[in-house]
VOPAGU-2260 file (C-alpha; in pm, 1 decimal, decimal comma):
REM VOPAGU-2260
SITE   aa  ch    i         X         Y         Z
SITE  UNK   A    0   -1009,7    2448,8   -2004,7
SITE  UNK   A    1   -1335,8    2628,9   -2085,0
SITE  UNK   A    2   -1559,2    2771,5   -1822,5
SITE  UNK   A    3   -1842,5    2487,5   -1914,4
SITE  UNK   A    4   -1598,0    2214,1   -1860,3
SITE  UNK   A    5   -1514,5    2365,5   -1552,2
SITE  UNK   A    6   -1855,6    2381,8   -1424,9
SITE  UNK   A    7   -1927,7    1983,8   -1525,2
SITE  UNK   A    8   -1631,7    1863,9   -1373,5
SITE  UNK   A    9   -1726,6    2066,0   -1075,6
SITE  UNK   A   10   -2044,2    1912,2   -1067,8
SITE  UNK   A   11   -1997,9    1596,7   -1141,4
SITE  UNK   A   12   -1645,9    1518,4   -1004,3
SITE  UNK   A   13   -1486,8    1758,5    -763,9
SITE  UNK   A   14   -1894,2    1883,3    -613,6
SITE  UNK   A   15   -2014,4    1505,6    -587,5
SITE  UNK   A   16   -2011,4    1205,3    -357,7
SITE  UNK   A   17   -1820,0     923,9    -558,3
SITE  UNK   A   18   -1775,4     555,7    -470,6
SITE  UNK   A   19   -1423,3     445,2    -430,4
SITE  UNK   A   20   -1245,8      87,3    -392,5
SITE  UNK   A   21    -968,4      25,9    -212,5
SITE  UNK   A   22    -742,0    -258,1    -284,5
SITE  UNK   A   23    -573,4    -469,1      -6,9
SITE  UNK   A   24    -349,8    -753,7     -21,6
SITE  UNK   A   25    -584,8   -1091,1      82,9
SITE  UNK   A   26    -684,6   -1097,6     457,0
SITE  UNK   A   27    -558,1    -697,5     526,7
SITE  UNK   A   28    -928,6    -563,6     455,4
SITE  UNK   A   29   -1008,7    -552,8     798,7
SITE  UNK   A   30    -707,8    -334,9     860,0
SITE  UNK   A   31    -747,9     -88,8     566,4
SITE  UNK   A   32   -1081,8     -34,7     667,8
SITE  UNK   A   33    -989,4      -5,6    1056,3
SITE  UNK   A   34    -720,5     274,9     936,4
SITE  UNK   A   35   -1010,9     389,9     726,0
SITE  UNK   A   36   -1226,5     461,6     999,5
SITE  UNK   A   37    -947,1     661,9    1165,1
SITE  UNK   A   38    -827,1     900,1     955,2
SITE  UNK   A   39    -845,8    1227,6    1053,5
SITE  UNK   A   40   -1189,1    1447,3     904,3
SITE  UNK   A   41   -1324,3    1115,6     765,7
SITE  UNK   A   42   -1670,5    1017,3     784,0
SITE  UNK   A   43   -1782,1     845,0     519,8
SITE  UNK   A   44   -1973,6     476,4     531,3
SITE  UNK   A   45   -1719,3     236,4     471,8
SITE  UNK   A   46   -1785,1    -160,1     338,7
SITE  UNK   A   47   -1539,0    -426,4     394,9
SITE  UNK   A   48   -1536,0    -709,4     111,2
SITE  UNK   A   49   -1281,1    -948,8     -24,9
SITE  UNK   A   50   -1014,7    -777,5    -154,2
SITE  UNK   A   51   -1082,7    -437,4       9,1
SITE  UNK   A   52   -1276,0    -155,2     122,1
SITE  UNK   A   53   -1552,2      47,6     -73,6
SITE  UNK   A   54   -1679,5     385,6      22,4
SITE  UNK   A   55   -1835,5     684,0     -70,0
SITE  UNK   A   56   -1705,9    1005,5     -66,1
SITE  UNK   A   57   -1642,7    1356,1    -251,2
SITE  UNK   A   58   -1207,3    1345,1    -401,6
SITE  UNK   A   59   -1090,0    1482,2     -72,0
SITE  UNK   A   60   -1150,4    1174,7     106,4
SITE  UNK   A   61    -994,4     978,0    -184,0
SITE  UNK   A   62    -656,5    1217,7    -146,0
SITE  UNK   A   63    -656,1    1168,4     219,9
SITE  UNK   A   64    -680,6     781,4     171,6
SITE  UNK   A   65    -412,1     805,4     -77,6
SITE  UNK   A   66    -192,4     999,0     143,0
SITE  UNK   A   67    -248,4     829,6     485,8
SITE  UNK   A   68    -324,9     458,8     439,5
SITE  UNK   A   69     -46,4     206,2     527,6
SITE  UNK   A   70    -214,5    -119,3     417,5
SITE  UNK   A   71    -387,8     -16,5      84,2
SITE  UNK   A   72    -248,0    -139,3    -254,9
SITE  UNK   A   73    -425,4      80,7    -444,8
SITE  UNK   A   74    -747,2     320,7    -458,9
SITE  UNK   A   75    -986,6     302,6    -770,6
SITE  UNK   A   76   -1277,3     563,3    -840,9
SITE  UNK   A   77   -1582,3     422,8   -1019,1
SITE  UNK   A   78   -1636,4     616,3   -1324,6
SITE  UNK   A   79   -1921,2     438,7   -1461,7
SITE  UNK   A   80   -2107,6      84,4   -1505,3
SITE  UNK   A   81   -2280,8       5,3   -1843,1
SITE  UNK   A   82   -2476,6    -318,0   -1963,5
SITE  UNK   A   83   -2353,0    -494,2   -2277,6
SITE  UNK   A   84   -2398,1    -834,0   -2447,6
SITE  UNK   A   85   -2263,4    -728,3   -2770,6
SITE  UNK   A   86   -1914,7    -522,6   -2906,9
SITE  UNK   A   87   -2163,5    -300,5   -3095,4
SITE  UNK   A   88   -2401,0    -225,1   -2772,4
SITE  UNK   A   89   -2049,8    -144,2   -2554,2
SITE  UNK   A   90   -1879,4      23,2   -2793,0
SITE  UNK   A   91   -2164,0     314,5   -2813,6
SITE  UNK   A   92   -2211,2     282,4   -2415,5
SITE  UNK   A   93   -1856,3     349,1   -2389,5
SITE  UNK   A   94   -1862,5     670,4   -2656,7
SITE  UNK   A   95   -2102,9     798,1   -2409,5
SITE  UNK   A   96   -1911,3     860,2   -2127,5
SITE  UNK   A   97   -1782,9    1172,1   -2016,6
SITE  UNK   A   98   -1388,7    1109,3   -2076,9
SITE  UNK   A   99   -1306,4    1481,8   -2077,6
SITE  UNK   A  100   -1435,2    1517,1   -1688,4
SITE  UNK   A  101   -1201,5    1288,5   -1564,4
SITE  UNK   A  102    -881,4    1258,0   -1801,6
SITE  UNK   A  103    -681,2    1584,2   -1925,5
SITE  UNK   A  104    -642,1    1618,5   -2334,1
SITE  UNK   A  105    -324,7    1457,2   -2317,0
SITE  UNK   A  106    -390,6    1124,2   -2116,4
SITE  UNK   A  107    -278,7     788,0   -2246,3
SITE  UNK   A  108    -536,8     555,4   -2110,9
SITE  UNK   A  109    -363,3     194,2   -1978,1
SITE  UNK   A  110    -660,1     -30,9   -1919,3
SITE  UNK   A  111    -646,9    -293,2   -1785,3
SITE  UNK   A  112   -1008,0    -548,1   -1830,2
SITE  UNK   A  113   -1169,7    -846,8   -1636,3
SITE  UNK   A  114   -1399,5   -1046,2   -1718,9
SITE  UNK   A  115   -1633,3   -1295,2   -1551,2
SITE  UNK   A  116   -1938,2   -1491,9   -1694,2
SITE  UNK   A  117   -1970,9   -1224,3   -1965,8
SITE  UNK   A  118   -2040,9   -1294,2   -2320,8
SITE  UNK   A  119   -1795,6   -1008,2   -2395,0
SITE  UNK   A  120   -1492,6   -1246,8   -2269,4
SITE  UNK   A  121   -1272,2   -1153,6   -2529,2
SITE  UNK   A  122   -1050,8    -862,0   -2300,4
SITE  UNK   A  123    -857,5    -712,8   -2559,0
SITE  UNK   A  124   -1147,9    -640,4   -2761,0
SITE  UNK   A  125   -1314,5    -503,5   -2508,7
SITE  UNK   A  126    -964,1    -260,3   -2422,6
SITE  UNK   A  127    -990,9    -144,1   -2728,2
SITE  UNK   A  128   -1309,7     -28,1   -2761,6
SITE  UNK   A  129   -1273,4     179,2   -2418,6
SITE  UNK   A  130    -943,7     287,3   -2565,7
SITE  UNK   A  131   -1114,8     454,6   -2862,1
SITE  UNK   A  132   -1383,4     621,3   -2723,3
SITE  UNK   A  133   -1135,1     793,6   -2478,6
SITE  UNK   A  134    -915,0     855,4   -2777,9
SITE  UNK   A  135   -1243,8     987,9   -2967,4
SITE  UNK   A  136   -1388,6    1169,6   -2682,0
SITE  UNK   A  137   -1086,8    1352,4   -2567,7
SITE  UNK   A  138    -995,5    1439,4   -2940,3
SITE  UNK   A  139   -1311,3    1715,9   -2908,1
SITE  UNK   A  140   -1120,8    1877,9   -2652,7
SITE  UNK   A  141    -752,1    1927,9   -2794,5
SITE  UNK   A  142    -566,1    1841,4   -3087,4
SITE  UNK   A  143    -351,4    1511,8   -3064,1
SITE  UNK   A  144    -134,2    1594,6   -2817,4
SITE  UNK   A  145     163,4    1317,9   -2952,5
SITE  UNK   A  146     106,8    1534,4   -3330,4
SITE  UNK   A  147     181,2    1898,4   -3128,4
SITE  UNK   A  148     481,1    1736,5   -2960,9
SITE  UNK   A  149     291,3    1764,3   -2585,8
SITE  UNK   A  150     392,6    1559,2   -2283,0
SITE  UNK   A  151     125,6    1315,7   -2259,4
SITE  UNK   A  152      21,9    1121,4   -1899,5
SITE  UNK   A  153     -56,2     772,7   -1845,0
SITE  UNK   A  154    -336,1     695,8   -1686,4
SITE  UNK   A  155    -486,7     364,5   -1589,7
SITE  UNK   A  156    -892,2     239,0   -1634,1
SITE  UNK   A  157    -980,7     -65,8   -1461,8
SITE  UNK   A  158   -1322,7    -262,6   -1697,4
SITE  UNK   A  159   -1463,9    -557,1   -1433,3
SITE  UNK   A  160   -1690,4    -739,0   -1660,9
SITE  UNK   A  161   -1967,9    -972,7   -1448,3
SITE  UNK   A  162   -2221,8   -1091,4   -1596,4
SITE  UNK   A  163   -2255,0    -831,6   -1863,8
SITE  UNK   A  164   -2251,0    -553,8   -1646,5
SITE  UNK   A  165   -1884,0    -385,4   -1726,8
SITE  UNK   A  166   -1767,4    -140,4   -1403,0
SITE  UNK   A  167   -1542,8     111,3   -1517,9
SITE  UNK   A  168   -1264,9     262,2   -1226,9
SITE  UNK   A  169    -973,4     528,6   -1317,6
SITE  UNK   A  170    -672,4     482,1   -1086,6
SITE  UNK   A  171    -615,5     762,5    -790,5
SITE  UNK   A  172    -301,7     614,3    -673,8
SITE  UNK   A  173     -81,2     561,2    -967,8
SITE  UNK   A  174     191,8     378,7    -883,6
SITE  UNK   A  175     100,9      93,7    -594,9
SITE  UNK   A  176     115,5     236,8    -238,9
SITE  UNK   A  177     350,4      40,0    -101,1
SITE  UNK   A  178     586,0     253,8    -303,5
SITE  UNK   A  179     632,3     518,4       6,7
SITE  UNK   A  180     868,3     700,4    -229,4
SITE  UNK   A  181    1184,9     661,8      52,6
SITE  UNK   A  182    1356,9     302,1      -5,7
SITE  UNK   A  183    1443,2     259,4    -379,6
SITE  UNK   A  184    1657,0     -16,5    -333,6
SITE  UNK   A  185    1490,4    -385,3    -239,4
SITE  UNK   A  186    1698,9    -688,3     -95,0
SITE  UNK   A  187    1599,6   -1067,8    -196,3
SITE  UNK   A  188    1219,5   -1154,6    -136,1
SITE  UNK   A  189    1137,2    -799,8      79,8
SITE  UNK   A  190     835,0    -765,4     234,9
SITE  UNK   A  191     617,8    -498,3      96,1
SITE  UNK   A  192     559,3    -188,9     309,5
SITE  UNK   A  193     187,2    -198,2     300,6
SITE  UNK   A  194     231,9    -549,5     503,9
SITE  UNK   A  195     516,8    -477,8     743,6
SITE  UNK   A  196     275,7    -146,2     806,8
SITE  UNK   A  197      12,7    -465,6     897,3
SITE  UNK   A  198     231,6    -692,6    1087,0
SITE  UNK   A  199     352,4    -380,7    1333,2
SITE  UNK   A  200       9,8    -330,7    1371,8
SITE  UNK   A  201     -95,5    -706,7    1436,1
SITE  UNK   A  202     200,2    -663,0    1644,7
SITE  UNK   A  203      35,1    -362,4    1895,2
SITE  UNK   A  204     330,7    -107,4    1777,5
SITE  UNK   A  205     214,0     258,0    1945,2
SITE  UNK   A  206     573,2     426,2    1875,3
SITE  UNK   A  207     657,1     447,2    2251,6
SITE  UNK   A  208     886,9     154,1    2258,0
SITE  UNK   A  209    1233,2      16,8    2138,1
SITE  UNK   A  210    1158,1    -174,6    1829,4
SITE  UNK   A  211    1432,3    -470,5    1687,7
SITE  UNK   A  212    1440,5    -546,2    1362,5
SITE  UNK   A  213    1695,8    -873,7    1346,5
SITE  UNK   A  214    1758,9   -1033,0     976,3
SITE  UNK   A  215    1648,8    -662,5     830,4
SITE  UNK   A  216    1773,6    -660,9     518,8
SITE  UNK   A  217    1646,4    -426,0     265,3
SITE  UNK   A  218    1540,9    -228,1     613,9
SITE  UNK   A  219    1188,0    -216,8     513,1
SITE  UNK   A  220     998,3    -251,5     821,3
SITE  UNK   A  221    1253,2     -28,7     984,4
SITE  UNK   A  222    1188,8     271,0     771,1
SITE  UNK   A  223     783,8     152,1     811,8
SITE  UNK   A  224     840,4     201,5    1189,0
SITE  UNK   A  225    1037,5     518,9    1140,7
SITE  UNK   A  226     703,1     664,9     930,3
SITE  UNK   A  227     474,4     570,1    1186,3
SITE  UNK   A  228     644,1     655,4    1508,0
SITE  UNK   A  229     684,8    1009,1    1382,0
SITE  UNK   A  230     289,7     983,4    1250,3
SITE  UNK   A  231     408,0    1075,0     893,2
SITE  UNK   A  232     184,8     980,7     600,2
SITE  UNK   A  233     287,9     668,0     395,9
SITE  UNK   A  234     215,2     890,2      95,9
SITE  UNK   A  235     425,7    1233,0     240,9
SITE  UNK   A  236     698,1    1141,4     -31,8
SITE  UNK   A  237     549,6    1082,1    -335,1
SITE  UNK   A  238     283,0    1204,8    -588,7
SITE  UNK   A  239     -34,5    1046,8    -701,2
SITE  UNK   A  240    -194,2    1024,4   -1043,8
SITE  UNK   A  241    -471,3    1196,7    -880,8
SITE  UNK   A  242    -254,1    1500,7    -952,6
SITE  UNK   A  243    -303,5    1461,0   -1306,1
SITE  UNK   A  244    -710,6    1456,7   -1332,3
SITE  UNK   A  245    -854,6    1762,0   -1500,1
SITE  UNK   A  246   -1048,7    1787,2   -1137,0
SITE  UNK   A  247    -731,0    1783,4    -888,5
SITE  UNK   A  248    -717,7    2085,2    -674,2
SITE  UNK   A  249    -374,2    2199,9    -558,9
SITE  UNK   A  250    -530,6    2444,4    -290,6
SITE  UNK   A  251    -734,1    2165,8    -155,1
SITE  UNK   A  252    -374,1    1931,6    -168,0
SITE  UNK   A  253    -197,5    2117,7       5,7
SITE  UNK   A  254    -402,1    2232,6     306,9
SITE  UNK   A  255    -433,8    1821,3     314,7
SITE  UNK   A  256     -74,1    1806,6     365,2
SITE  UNK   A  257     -80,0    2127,0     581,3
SITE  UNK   A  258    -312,2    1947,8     806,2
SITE  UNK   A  259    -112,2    1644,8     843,7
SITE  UNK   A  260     238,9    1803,9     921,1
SITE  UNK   A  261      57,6    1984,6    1197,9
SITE  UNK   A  262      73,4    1604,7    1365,5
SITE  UNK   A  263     360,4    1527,0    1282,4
SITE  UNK   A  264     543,6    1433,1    1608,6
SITE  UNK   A  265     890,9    1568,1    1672,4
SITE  UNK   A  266    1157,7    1524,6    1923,5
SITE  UNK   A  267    1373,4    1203,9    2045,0
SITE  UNK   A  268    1222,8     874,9    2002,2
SITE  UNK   A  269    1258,5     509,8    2108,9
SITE  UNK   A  270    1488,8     387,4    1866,7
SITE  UNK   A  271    1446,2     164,7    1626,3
SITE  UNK   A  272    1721,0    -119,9    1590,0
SITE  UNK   A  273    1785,9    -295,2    1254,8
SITE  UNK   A  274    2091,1    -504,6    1229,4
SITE  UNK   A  275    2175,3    -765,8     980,0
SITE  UNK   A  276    2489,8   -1016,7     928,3
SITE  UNK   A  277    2524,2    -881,0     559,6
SITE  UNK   A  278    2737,6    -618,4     530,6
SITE  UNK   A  279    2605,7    -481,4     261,6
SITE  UNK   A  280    2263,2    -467,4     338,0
SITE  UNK   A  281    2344,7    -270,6     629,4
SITE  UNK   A  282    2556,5     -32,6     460,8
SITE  UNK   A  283    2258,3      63,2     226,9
SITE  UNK   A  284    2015,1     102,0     517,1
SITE  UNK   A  285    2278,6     315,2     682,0
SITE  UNK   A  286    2293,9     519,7     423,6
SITE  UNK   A  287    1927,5     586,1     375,4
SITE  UNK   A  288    1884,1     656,9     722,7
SITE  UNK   A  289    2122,3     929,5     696,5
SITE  UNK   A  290    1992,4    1091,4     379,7
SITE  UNK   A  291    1625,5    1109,3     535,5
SITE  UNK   A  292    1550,0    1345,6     863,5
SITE  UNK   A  293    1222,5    1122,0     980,5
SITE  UNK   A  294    1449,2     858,4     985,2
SITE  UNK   A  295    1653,1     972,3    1253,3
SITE  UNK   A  296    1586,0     705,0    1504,8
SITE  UNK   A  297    1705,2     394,9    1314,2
SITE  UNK   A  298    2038,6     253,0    1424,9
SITE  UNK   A  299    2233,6       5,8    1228,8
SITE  UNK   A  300    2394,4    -276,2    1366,2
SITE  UNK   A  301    2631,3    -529,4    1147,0
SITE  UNK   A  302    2586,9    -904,0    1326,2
SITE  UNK   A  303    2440,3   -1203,0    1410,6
SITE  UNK   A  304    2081,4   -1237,7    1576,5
SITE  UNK   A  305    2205,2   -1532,4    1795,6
SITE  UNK   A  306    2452,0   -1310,4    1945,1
SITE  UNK   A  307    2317,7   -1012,8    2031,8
SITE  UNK   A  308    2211,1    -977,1    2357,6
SITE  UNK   A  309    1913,6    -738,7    2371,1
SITE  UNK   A  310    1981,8    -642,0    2722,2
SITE  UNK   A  311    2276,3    -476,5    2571,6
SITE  UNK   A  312    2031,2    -169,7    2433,9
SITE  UNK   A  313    1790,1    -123,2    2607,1
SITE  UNK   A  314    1689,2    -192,4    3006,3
SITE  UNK   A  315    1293,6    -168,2    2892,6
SITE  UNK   A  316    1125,7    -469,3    2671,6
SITE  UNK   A  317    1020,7    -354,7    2325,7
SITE  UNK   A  318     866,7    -547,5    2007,0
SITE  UNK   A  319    1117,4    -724,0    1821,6
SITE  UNK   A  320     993,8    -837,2    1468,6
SITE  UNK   A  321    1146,4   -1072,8    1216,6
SITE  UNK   A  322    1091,2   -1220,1     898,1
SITE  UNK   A  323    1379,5   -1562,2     874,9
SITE  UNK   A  324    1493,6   -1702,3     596,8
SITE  UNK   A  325    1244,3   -1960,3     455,7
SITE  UNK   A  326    1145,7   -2091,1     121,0
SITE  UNK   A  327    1406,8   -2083,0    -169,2
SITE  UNK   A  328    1600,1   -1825,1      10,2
SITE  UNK   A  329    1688,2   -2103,4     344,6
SITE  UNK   A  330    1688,4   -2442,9     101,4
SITE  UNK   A  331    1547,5   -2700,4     213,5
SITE  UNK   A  332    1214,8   -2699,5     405,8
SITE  UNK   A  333    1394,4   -2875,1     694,7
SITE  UNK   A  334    1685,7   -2635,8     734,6
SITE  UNK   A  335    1389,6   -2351,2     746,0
SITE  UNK   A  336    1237,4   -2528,9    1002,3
SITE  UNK   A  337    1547,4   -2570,1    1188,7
SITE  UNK   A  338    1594,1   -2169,1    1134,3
SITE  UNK   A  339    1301,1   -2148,2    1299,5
SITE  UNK   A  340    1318,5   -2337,7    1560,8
SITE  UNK   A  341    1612,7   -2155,6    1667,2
SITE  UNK   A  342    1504,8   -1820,1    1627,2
SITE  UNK   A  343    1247,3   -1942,6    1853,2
SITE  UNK   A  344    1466,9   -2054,2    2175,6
SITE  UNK   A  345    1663,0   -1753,6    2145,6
SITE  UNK   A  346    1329,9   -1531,4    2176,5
SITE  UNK   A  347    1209,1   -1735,3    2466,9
SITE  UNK   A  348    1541,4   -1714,1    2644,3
SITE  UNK   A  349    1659,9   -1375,0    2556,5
SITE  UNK   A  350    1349,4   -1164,7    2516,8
SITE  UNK   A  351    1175,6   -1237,2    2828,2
SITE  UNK   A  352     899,8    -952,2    2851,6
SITE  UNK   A  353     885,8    -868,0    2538,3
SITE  UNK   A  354     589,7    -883,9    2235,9
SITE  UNK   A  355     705,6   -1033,7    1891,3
SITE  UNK   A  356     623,5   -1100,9    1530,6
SITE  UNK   A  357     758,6   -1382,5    1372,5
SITE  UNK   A  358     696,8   -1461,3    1013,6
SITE  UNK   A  359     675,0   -1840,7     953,3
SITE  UNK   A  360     593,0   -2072,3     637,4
SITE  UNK   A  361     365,2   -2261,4     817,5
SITE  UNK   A  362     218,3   -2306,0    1228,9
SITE  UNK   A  363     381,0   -2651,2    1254,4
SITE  UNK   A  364     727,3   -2750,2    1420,9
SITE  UNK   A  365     767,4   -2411,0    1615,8
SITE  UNK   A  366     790,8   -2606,0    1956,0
SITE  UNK   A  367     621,9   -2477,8    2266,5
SITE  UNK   A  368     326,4   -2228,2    2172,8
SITE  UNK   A  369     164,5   -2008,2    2449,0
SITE  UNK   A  370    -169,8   -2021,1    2446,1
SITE  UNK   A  371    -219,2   -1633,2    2457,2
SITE  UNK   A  372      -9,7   -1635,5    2137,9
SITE  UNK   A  373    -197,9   -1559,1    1804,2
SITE  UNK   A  374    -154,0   -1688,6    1462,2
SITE  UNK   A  375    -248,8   -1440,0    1143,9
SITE  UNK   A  376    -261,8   -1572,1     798,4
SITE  UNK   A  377     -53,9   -1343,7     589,9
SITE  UNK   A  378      35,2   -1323,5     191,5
SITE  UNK   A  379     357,3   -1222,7      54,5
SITE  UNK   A  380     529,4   -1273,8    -263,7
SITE  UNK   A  381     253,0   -1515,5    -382,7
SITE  UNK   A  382     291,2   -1732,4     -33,7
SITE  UNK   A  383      38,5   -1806,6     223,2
SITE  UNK   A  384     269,0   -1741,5     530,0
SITE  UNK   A  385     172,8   -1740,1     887,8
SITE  UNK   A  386     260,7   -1450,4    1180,6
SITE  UNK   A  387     333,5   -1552,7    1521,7
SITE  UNK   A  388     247,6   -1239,1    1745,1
SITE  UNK   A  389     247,2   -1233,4    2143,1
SITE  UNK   A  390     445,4   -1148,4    2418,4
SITE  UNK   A  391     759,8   -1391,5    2584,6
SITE  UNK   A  392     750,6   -1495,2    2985,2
């Protein structure tokens, strides 16, 4: 990289305020930008809107979102924003843009293109003009890296065309952040990290409690309790396509990650509980919890939820959270409901004390609802769901 370059991404990338976007699942903005707000050494202005969060900030803060937010899908850095009504007019805006500041010589741009009320509505017209002038532009730089047999890196480009204003964003995360780089394995319909990170905090979870996990297949919300109880970063396992931008400062990484060990919290820990009738499934969480250290406090249990009697581990209520059977995994709608139904006198007669989550298809037919009980609408796999959170009498 020549000492010019250097300087312009410096001043223009790395030595700047940018704006960033991040990208929540529907009705989790409030959340992101809550856990926005929080993190440690951040400061910026922060703008909740549908479908995320925007703020502005230098790349630090967009690591340290990256890293630490549990309810983001992904994080997007606007590059640029050009006017265009004809291929012509966009294809010359789009020659003009300073590729080689944010993409290395050998990135493979993915884009990925929008449009809204645009008379440029064709999209894959519109790809490919972006994807030539990065081709073009990056060409002054290096050789073709794919000719000189070099590794090349994907990178993704996000083109929102409204109203013939085209808003170009490069990709921080890389793959989506509910990918905490832990569980490889999923079970049938799992819920995505990023939401059982938001329904344990719908749910008031502080880490200083027992936590039961009933039905827990895949073991997802039991490894997302693990992470947070210990205060480890969502993103302390994996790596970032942030990594690969001609602007990415290792020093500056890994005093992040310095930082956020420091808080790490050590020591024994409430446990967390996860038992499921399914062999199998338990087996595999079993496993993982053994083959990761921060995952200490998870114990496995083989059975059934109607038979456990939560007395049985611990004297102290905790949160118990569950997601049942419903939809094509249960049947029929009325044998979900029935599920439900019973899942629901067992909590009222066994968990006396204690605050639960409950993940439902829909608020009617759960029987007697406490008034101090809160419904939150929730999205997963497509579904408009509903989660029951409060405490049992």
């Amino acid at each position: 990289m020549t000492s010019t370059l250097e300087k312009r991404i410096k001043r223009n990338v790395s030595g700047r305020m940018r704006d960033f976007f991040v990208i929540t699942s529907p009705g989790l903005e409030s959340l992101c930008r809550m856990e926005l707000m929080r993190l440690p050494s951040f400061s910026c202005e922060t703008v909740e809107v549908s479908g995320g969060v925007e703020f502005s900030g230098k790349l630090y803060d967009g690591y340290l979102a990256n890293l630490y937010l549990r309810t983001a899908t992904r994080i997007l850095m606007r590059i640029e924003t050009v006017s265009a009504s004809h291929f012509t007019q966009l294809s010359k805006k789009a020659a003009e843009i300073p590729w080689e500041i944010y993409l290395r010589p050998d990135a493979v741009p993915l884009i990925r293109v929008s449009t809204h009320h645009c008379r440029l509505y064709h999209n894959d017209a519109v790809s490919a003009i972006f994807s030539k002038s990065v081709r073009n532009r990056l060409l002054q730089y290096a050789g073709d890296p794919q000719a000189q047999g070099t590794p090349v890196i994907q990178q993704r480009l996000f083109i929102r065309g409204v109203d013939d204003r085209f808003s170009v964003s490069i990709d921080s995360s890389g793959d989506l952040l509910y990918k905490r780089g832990i569980k490889m394995l999923a079970g049938i319909a799992p819920v995505r990290e990023t939401l059982a990170a938001a329904i344990l905090m719908l749910a008031g979870y502080t880490g200083n409690e027992i936590l039961v996990n009933p039905m827990c297949g895949s073991g997802t919300f039991a490894v997302e309790t693990a992470l947070m109880a210990r205060n480890i970063p969502p993103g302390w396992n994996r790596s970032f396509a942030f990594m690969g931008w001609p602007g990415f400062r290792p020093a500056q990484w890994h005093h992040l990650r310095n930082s956020a060990e420091s808080r790490f919290i050590s020591g024994p820990l409430p446990p967390v509980v996860a038992f499921d009738s399914a062999s199998v499934a338990c087996d595999s969480l079993l496993r993982l919890a053994g083959s990761h250290p921060a995952l200490d406090q998870i114990q496995v249990l083989e059975g059934d939820f109607f038979e456990l009697n939560p007395g049985n581990l611990t004297i102290e209520p905790g949160l118990v959270v569950i997601n049942p059977p419903y939809g094509k995994r249960m049947g029929t709608r009325r044998e979900s409901r029935l599920l439900i139904q019973d899942v629901m006198k067992k909590l009222k007669s066994d968990y006396r004390g204690w605050r639960f989550a409950l993940i439902v298809p829909e608020r009617s037919g759960l029987g007697g609802i406490s008034p101090e009980w809160r419904f939150h609408s929730i999205y997963h796999g497509g579904l408009k769901l509903e989660l029951l959170v409060g405490k049992l009498d």
